[in-house]
NUZA-584059 format. One record per residue (C-alpha): residue in one letter; z, x, y. Coordinates in steps of 0.5 Angstrom, whole numbers, plus 500, padded with zeros to 3 digits. Example, Ala and Ser with C-alpha at 12.3 -4.5 7.8 and 13.67 -1.06 7.14 Angstrom:
// NUZA-584059
A516525491/S514527498/
***
This chain:
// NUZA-584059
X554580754/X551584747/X554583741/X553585734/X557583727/X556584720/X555579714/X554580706/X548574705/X544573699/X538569703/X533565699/X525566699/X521562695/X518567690/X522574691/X526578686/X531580684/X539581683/X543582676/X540580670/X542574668/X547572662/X545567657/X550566651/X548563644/X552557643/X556557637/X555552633/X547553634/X543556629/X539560633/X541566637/X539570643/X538577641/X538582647/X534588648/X539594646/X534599649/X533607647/X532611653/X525611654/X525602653/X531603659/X526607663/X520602663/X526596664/X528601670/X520602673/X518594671/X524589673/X522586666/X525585660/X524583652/X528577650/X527574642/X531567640/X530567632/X528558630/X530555624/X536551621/X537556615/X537563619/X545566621/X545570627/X546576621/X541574617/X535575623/X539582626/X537585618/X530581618/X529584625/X532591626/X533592633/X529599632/X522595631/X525591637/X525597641/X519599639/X516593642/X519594650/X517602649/X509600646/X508595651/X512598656/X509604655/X502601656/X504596661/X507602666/X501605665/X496601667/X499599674/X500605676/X493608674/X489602678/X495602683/X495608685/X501609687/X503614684/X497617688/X500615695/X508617694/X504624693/X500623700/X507621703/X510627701/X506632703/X507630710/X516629709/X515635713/X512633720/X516626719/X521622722/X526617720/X530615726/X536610727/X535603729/X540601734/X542594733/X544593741/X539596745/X533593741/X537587743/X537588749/X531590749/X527584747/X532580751/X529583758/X521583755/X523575754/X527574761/X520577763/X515572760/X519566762/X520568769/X514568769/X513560767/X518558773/X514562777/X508557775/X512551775/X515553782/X508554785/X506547782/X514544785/X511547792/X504544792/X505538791/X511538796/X507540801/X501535799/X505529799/X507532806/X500532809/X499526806/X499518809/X499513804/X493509805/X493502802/X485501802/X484508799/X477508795/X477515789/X475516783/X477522779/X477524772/X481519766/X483522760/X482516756/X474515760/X470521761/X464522758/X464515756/X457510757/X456503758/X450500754/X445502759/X446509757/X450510765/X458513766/X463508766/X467508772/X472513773/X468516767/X464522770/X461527766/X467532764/X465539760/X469540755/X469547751/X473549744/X479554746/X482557742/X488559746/X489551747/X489550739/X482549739/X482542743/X475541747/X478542753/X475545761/X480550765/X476549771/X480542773/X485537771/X485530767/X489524769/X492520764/X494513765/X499508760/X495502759/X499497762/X498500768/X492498773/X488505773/X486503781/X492501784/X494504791/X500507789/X495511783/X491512788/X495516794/X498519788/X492521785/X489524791/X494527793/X495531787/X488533787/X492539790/X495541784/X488544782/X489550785/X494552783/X493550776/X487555775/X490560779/X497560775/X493561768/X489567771/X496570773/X499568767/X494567761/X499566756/X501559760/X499553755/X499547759/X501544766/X503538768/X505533773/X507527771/X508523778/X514517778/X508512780/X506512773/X500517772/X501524768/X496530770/X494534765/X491542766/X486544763/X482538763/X482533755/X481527753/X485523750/X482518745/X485513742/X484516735/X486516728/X490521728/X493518736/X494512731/X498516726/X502520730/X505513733/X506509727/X511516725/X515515731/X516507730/X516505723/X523507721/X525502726/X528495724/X531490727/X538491723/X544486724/X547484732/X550489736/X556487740/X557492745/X562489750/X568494748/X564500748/X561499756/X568497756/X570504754/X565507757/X566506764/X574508763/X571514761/X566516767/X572513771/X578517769/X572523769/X571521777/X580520778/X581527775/X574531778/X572534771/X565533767/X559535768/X559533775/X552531775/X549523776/X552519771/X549513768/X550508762/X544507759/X543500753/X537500750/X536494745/X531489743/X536483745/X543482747/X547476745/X550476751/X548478758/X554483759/X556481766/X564480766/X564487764/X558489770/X562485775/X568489774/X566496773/X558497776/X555490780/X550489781/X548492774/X540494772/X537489768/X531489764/X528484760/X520486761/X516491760/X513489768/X520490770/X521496768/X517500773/X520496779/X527497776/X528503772/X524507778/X528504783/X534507779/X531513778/X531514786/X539512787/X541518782/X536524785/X540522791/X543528791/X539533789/X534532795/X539532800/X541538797/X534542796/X537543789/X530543784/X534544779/X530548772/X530545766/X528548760/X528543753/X530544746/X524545741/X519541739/X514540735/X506540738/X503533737/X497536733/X501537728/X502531726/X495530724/X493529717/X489536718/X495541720/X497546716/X501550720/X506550725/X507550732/X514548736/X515549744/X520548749/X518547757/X520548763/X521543768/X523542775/X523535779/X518534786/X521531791/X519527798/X520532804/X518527809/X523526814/X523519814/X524518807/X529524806/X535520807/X532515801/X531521796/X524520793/X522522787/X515524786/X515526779/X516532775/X512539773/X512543768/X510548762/X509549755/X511555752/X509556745/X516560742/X511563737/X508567744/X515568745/X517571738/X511576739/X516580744/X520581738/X515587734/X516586726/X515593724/X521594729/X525591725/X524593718/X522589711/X527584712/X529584719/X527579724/X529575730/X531568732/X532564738/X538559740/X540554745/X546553749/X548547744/X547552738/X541549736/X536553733/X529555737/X526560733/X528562726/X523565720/X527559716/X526553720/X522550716/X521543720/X516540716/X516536710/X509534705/X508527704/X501527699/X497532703/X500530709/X506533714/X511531717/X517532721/X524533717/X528528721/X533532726/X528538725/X529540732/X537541731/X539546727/X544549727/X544556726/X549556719/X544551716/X538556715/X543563714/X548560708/X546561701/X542557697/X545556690/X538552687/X537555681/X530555681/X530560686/X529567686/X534571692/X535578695/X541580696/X541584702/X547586706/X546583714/X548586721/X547582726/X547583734/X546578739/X546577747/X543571751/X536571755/X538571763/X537565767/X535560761/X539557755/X537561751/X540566746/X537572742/X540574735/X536580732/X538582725/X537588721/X538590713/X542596711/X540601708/X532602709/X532597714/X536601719/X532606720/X524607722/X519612720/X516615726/X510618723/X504623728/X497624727/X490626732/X486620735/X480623733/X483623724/X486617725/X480613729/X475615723/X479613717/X481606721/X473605720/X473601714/X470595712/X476594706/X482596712/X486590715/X491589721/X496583722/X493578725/X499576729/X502583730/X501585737/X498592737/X494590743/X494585749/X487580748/X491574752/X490577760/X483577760/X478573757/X473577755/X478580750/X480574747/X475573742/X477581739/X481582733/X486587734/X483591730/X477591734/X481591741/X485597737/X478601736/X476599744/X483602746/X481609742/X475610744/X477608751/X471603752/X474599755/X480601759/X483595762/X486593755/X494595754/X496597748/X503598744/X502606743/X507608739/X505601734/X498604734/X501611733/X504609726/X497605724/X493612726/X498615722/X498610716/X491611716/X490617715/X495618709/X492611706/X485614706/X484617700/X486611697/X479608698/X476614695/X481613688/X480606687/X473607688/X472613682/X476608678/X471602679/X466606679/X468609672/X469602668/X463600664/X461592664/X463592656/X470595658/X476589658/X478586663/X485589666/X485589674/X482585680/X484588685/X488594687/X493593694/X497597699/X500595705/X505600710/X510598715/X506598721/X502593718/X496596715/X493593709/X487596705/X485592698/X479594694/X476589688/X475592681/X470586679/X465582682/X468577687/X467570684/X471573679/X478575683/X482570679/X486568685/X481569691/X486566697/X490573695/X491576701/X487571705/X490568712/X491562708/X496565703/X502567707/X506569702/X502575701/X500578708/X503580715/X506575718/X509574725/X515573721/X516577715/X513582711/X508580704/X512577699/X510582694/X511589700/X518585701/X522585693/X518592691/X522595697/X529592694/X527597688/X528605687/X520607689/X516606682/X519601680/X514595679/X516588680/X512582677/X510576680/X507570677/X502567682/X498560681/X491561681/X490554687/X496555690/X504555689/X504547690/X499546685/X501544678/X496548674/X499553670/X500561672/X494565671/X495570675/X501576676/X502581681/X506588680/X508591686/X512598688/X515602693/X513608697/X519611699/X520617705/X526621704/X528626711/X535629713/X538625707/X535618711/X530613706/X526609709/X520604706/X513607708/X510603704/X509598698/X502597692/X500594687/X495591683/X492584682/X491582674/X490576669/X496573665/X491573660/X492581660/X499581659/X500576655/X494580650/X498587651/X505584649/X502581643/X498587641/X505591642/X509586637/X504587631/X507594631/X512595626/X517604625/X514606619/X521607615/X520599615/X515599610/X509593612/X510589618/X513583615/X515579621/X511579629/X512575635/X506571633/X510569628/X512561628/X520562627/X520568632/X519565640/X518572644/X519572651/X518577657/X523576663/X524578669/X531581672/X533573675/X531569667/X524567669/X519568664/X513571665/X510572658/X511566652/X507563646/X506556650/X503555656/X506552660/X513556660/X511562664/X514561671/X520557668/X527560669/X529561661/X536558661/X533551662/X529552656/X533549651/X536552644/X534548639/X539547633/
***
């Protein structure tokens, strides 16, 4: 089923802009007064094209609100927004260029076209790509089910069996001497990248053991040997599907077998990630559990009576660091003989055991039932060095004895399975589908979320990150319902949702599009031949995480930007790669339009003289099939913020979930309007004080009365600058009023230049910049 409905939400960003212009009201019996800006036409213009405006609040017990409108007549303040209005307009659109490419994008409206998304059928669509892919890891999985079934078969247990095989934790470990340790062997390793850059060997499996149990044991033996099969078919899933991650067979009698082949060391960051998982546990008071097995029974036999739940196994279990009592009034009632653990040596002979009796039946029946998990987090992540985000889930099925003198007795071997990396899965969901603020999400069948820009399962404790508790049980309501922080800057923007599930999975998928702009796509059509030479350019980008071309299937394509997998496909070099034609249509197309841009920002630089002020770092421009092109106005060592438009700055570049920040607030504003942005030279969470500013447009395509974004720039600039220009404009007084007597320099005059949601962009004192104006103080 697909379904689509509708929702009015304003969503949180961490620095976008703007809704209403903030109230800020004088408090009668304060001295001080808040004097807004009453514009003329031409200040009122510069507030429509820049989202910014002035604000005076006028210090000093003695001062009456009359007394400080006569000092300071609001002509002389207008004079001030429309000098430095005027000036400011002026200059980011100069360095910008934009007015440059809103022309570009009008000469060609004729040959354009802008459709109408449709919510349903790219939902839809999406879905059938996403059942696609995952069908295909249950294939893996099923391939593996069957060669260890068949492996068991073949095998007889062999109480002297002699084999060696590689250990995880030993290979390519040394004695004094110099020689291999036992089970030690030499094992190449080599860093992949499609494996999060873990030395790693694709030829052949691993095999990792807990500590406590013996390594050459007969039953890890025949189980290891017997195993040896799966190698095969390891290799051989990966060459058919190689966005598989890793495969594995964790066998009932105690041993996991990794593919691709890693070693495991007991390394700090190993040491870390297990302190994380026990060092909320405390033993806290003494649990009296009797009523609740009591309970618990009456409930799974009243289930049993009335032929309801799950109708699957069903199991208590009590786990605990010691009981008071040893329950058995109650066992002898409901469950005898009961399952009992004191030890960790007893849980091999009893848990296992245990395990047989409930896969029961399911081997009698053949049922090899697929299971998929909830989403989890990447062990990696829980080093101290990770800095960015990867969750799974996997697909599993149980392997079962078919040998016919143990089938009456249900032997589990173990289990196979997979992982998935749901940001693979999210791929399939292109971004320039779905417009500047449209994305897509995943759900389970418990209405926990899989995948969703806004889950953020990640918290930062000094320089480390850690796993929020419960991060992977979310629920959809908690990431789409408003955020009232006032600290935070929103967009409000109108939402459609549609949705439908993934066949054959748990899963679900929701696709959500904006109103206005974002229901409809720029279709745009240019020569290969026009479009493949202005892609030539050291200064042009692609998003990285965009798919324009496939480079997962072969392995000699893996190593290709796509940008160079782009260019390869173009000249038809190399004709095995598989391309998304119409997303590369629409970066040809882009090119070309944006290609005299370069040219403009070239001249611009070229015409600024070593003694000229320093205005702009860099110029900017971004389009909706992902394409960025930036060029610098001074040498790089000076660029004042240098992460901008990095990798490493997320905010300001295409990303697998969202459009940059910068492209994102220009396109909730008429095309040519600025929207400012103070930035932090080292980084958001650094506690330096703003340097940096960044103003950005829209560029807006109009066709058959539809609009659709085509395109956002901007420009880069000192703080310093601004502040300079501002203070210059307010030194200036009408010439009716005779000589200036007051400017914003002065000690009883604060000044500030706000945005539309009351952050100050421009103060006298540092430090204000950046905070929101009605949480500073009016002094009385």
């Amino acid at each position: 089923m697909v379904c689509g409905c509708s929702a009015l939400l304003p969503l949180p960003n961490p620095r976008p802009t703007m809704p209403a212009t903030p109230n800020f009201l004088a408090n009668p019996s304060s001295s001080s007064r808040w004097i807004p800006l009453q514009p003329m036409p031409v200040a009122w213009a510069f507030v429509q094209k820049t989202s910014a405006l002035l604000w005076l609040l006028l210090l000093g017990t003695s001062l009456s609100p009359a007394w400080g409108q006569a000092k300071i007549p609001l002509e002389t303040v207008k004079l001030w927004a429309d000098t430095f209005g005027g000036d400011l307009y002026n200059t980011v659109t100069k360095y910008s260029g934009s007015l440059l490419l809103q022309k570009k994008y009008k000469d060609v409206e004729s040959s354009l076209k802008i459709e109408e998304v449709d919510g349903l059928e790219l939902v839809r669509k999406f879905s059938e790509d996403m059942e696609n892919m995952l069908r295909r890891k249950v294939e893996a999985v099923q391939n593996l089910v069957e060669a260890a079934e068949e492996a068991d078969l073949n095998h007889e247990f062999n109480e002297s069996l002699v084999f060696d095989y590689y250990n995880s934790v030993l290979i390519n470990e040394r004695d004094e001497k110099g020689n291999f340790v036992e089970l030690g062997a030499e094992f190449l390793l080599e860093s992949n990248a499609h494996f999060s850059n873990l030395p790693v060997n694709t030829s052949i499996s691993s095999v990792q053991l807990p500590t406590n149990v013996y390594n050459k044991d007969p039953d890890i033996l025949n189980g290891v040997y017997m195993s040896e099969a799966l190698n095969a078919v390891f290799v051989e899933n990966f060459q058919r599907d190689p966005t598989l991650t890793w495969q594995y067979f964790g066998s009932a009698t105690g041993f996991f077998r990794i593919y691709p082949g890693i070693l495991v060391q007991a390394d700090r960051d190993n040491r870390e990630h297990f302190k994380l998982l026990v060092e909320e546990l405390m033993v806290k008071g003494v649990g009296v559990v009797d009523q609740a097995l009591r309970e618990a029974f009456q409930i799974l036999k009243q289930f049993q009576e009335a032929k309801q739940g799950s109708l699957c196994n069903q199991a208590i279990m009590l786990i605990s660091d010691g009981a008071v009592e040893d329950y058995e009034p109650v066992f002898e009632k409901y469950n005898w003989p009961d399952c009992k653990i004191s030890t960790l040596a007893d849980t091999q002979e009893n848990v296992m055991e245990y395990l047989h009796v409930l896969s029961r039946p399911m081997v009698i029946n053949h049922d090899h039932d697929i299971i998929w998990t909830e989403a989890y987090m990447d062990s990696k992540l829980l080093s101290s060095q990770a800095q960015s985000l990867t969750l799974l889930t996997t697909v599993a099925m149980p392997v079962f004895s078919k040998k016919n003198e143990t089938r009456s007795h249900g032997i589990l071997l173990g289990v196979v399975g997979s992982d998935v990396a749901l940001r693979e899965l999210m791929k399939l969901a292109p971004r320039y589908k779905l417009g500047v603020h449209g994305y897509a999400f995943l759900n389970t069948n418990n209405g926990y979320i899989l995948s969703h820009p806004d889950l953020r399962p990640l918290y930062r404790e000094g320089k480390k990150l850690k796993p929020k508790p419960n991060y992977n049980s979310v629920d959809l309501s908690e990431v789409e319902w408003e955020d009232q922080a006032e600290s935070k800057r929103v967009l409000f923007l109108t939402n459609d949702y549609f949705f439908t599930d993934i066949s054959d999975t748990p899963f679900s998928l929701g696709v959500v599009l904006s109103r206005g702009h974002g229901e409809y796509i720029l279709l745009g059509n240019t020569s290969v031949e026009e479009g493949l030479h202005d892609l030539l350019h050291p200064d042009l980008a692609l998003a990285g995480d965009w798919i324009y071309c496939i480079t997962d299937i072969d392995p000699d394509h893996r190593k290709l930007s796509q940008l160079e997998a782009m260019i390869r496909f173009l000249t038809r070099k190399d004709p095995d790669l598989e391309c998304d034609e119409e997303l590369v249509r629409e970066v040809l197309f882009d090119a070309v339009v944006t290609a005299p841009m370069e040219a403009y920002w070239t001249a611009l630089a070229l015409n600024m003289s070593e003694e000229s002020e320093h205005v702009v770092d860099m110029a900017f421009l971004g389009t909706r099939a992902g394409l960025l092109r930036s060029s610098l106005f001074v040498g790089s060592e000076k660029v004042s913020d240098r992460k901008f438009l990095t990798p490493e700055d997320e905010a300001s570049v295409f990303t697998l979930d969202r459009f940059p920040l910068w492209y994102r607030q220009a396109s909730e504003h008429p095309a040519g309007s600025f929207v400012f942005n103070l930035r932090w030279a080292e980084g958001p969470e650094s506690a330096g004080e703003p340097m940096v500013v960044t103003a950005s447009t829209a560029v807006a395509v109009t066709v058959d009365k539809r609009t659709a974004i085509a395109a956002a720039a901007g420009v880069q600039m000192k703080l310093e600058f601004l502040q300079r220009k501002f203070w210059a404009a307010t030194r200036q007084c009408s010439t009716v009023d005779g000589p200036c007597t007051q400017s914003c320099e002065d000690s009883d005059l604060d000044c500030f230049v706000i945005d539309n949601n009351g952050f100050i962009l421009i103060s006298k004192r540092s430090r204000e910049p950046g905070i929101k104006l009605r949480k500073k103080p009016i002094q009385t």
